[in-house]
TORBA-260019 format. One record per residue (C-alpha): residue number from 1; residue in one letter; y, x negated, z negated. Coordinates in Angstrom, 3 decimals, always signed. Layout:
BEGIN
<rec resi="NUM" resn="A" v="Y" u="X" w="Z"/>
...
This chain:
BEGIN
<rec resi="1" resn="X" v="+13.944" u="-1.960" w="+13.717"/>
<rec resi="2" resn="X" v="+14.390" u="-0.850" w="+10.014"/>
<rec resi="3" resn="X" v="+12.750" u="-3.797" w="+8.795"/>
<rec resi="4" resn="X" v="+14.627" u="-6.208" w="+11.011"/>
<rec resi="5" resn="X" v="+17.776" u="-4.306" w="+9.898"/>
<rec resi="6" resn="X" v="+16.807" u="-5.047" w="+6.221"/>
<rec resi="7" resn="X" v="+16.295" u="-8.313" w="+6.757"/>
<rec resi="8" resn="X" v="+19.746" u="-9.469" w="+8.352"/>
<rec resi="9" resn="X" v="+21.298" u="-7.755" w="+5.552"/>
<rec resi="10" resn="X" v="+22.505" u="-9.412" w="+2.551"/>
<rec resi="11" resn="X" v="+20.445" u="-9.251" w="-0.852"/>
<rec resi="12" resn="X" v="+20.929" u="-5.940" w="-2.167"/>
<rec resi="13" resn="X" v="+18.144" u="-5.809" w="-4.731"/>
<rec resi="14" resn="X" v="+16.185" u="-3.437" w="-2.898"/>
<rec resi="15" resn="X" v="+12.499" u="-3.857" w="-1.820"/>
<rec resi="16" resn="X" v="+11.079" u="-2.643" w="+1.973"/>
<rec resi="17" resn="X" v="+7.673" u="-2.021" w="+1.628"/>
<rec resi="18" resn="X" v="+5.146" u="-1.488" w="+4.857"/>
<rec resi="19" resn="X" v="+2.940" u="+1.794" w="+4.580"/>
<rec resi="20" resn="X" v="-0.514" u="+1.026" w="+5.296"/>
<rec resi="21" resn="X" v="-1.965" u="+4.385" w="+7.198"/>
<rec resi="22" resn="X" v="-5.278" u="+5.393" w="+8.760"/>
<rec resi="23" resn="X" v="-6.445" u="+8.263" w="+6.918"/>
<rec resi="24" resn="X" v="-10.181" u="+7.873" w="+5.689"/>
<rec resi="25" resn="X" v="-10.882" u="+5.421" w="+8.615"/>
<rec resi="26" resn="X" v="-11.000" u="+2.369" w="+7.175"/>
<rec resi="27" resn="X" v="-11.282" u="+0.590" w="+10.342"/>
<rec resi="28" resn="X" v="-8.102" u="+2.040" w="+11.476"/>
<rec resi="29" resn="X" v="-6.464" u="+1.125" w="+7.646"/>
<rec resi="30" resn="X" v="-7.651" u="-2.616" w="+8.445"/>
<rec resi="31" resn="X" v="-5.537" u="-2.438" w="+11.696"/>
<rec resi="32" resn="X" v="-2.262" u="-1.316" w="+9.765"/>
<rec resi="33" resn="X" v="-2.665" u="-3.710" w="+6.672"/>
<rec resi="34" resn="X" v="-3.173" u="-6.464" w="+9.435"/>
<rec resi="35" resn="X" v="+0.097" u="-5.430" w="+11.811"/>
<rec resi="36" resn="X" v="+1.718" u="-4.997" w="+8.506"/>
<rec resi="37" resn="X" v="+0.943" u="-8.309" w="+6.877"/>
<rec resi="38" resn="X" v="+2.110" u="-10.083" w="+10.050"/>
<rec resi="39" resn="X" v="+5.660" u="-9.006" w="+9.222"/>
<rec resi="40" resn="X" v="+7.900" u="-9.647" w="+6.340"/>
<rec resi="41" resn="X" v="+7.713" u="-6.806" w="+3.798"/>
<rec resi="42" resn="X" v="+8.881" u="-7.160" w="+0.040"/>
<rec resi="43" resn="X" v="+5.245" u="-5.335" w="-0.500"/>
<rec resi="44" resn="X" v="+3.094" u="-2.787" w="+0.887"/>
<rec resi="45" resn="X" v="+1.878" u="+0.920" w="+0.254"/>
<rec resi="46" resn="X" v="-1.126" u="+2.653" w="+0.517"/>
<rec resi="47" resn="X" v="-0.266" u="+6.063" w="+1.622"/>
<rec resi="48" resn="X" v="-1.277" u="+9.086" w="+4.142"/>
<rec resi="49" resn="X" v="-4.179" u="+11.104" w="+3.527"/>
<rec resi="50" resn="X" v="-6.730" u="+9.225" w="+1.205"/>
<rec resi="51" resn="X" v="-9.862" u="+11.377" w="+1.511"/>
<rec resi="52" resn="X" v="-10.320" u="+15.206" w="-0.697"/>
<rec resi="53" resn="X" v="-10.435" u="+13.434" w="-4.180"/>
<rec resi="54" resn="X" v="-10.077" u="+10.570" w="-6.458"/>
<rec resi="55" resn="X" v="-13.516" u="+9.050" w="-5.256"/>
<rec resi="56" resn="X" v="-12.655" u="+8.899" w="-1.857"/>
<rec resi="57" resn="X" v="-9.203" u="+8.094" w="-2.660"/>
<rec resi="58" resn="X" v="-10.886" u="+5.174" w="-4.532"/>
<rec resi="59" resn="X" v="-13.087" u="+3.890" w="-1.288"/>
<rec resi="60" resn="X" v="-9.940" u="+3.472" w="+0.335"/>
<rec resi="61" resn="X" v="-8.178" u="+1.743" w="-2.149"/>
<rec resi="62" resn="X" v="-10.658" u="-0.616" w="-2.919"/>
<rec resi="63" resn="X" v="-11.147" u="-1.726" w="+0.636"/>
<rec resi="64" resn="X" v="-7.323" u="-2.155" w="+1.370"/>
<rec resi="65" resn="X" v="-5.725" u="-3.491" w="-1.758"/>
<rec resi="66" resn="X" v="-7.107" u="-6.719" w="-1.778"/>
<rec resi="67" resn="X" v="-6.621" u="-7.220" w="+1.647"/>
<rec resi="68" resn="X" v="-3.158" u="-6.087" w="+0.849"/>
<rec resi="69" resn="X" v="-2.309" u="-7.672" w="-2.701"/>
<rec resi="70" resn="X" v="-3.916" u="-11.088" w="-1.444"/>
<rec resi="71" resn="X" v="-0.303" u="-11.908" w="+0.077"/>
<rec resi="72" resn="X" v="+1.050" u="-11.851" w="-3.081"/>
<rec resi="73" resn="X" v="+3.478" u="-9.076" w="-2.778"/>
<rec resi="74" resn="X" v="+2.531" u="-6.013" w="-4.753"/>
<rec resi="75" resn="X" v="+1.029" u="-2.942" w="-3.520"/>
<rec resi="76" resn="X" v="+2.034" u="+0.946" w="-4.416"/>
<rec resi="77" resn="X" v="-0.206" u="+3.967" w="-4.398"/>
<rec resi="78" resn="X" v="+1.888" u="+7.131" w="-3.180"/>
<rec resi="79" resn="X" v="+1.051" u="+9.967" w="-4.359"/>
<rec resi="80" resn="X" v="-0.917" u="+9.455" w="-7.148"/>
<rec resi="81" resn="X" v="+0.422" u="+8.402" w="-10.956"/>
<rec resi="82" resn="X" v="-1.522" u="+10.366" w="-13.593"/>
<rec resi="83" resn="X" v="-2.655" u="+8.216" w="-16.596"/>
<rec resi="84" resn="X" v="-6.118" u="+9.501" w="-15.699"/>
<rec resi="85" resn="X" v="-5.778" u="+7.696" w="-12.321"/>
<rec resi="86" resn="X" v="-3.963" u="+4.346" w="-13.172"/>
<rec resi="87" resn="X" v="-6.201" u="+2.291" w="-14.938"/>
<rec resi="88" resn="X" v="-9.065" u="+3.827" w="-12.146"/>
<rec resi="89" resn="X" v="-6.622" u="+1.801" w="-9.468"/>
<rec resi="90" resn="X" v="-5.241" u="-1.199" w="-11.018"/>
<rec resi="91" resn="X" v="-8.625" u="-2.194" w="-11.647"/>
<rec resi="92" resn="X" v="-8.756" u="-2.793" w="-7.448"/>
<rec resi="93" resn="X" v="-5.354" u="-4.299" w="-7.426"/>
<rec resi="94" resn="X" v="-2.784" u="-1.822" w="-7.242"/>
<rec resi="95" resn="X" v="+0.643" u="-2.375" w="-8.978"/>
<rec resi="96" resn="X" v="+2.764" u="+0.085" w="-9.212"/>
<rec resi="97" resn="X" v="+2.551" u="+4.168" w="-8.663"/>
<rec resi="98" resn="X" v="+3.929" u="+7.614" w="-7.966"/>
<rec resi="99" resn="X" v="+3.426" u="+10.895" w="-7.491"/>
């Protein structure tokens, strides 16, 4: 509904981005990223729980960006913005952080 709502709105400058979810499951990540891509988001976001530390956080993200970023929109990271950590992540597609 929110998305639909944002949609039938007029410009307002503001982005909706889909969350792609699924914990460490990555077959349950693939499922979100492909309900999500179906629809019209501005972009999309990794989020939820990405595994106990930057390596597993890293499995995930390498398996869904592409999938993600290969529609052209641009894909966020939540949670995670350290300079450490950016360069680690862009390198697999992702474009913009936070934490």
């Amino acid at each position: 509904r929110s998305l639909r709502h944002h949609l039938d709105q007029p410009a307002t400058g503001q982005a909706m981005f889909g969350i792609c979810h699924g914990g460490v499951d990555l077959e349950l990540r693939h499922k979100s990223a492909s309900f999500l891509m179906e629809r019209d988001f501005d972009g999309f976001a990794i989020g939820g729980s990405l595994g106990d530390g930057l390596d597993s956080c890293e499995t995930i993200v390498r398996a869904m960006a592409p999938k993600l970023g290969c529609s052209a929109r641009p894909v966020h990271l939540l949670g995670i913005a350290d300079a450490h950590s950016i360069p680690r992540f862009v390198q697999h597609g992702v474009d913009s952080f936070d934490s």
